[in-house]
N, C-alpha and C positions, 0 to 999 in steps of 0.2 A: 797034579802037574809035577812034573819030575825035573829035577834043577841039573842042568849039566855035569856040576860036581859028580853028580851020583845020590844025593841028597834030594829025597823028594820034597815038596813044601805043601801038597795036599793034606798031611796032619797039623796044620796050620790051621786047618777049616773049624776042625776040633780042638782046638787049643782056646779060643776063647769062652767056649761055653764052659770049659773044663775049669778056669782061672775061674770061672763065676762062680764053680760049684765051690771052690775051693778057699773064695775068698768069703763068699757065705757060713764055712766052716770053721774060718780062722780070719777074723777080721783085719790083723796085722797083713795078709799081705796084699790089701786094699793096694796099698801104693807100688806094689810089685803088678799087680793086673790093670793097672793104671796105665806103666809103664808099656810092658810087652804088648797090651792093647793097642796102643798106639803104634808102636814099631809094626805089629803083625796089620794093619790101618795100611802101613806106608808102604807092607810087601804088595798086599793086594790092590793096591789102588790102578797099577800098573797094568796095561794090556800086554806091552811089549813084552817078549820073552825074555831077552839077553839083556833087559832091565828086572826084571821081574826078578830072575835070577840072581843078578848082582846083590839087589838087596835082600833077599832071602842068604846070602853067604854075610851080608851084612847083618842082618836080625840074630845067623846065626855065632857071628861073631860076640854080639853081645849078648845075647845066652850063653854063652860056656862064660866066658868073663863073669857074668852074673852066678854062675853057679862052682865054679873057682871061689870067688871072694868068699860064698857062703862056706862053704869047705873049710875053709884057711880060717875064717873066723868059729867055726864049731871047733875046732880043733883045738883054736887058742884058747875057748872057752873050756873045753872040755881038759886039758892040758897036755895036750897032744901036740 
């Protein structure tokens, strides 16, 4: 499915088994595939398109936010 923006949300479909593999790997981000789980839950629950859509620009709002913070905090860690 292909979201207006231009941002498709069909690798959404992949994205949770992918969190599985990854929280299998690294048990810390349990509570990160917790999260996005739920959110990628709320994209798809949806049939309408121009709802569908909206929260998919929503999901992907808080992904970049989530992936900013971790940046900004490697950085501060790292002394950057």
């Amino acid at each position: 499915m292909e979201c207006s923006s231009g941002r498709g949300n069909a690798s959404l479909e992949h994205a949770q088994p992918k969190l599985a593999y990854q929280t299998e790997r690294a048990k810390p981000v349990k509570v990160l595939q917790e999260v996005l789980t739920q959110a990628i839950d709320k994209v798809n629950e949806v049939s309408d398109k121009t709802e569908r859509d909206r929260r998919f620009r929503v999901f992907m709002d808080l992904f970049e936010a989530i992936l900013a913070y971790h940046r900004l905090a490697a950085g501060a860690i790292n002394g950057g």
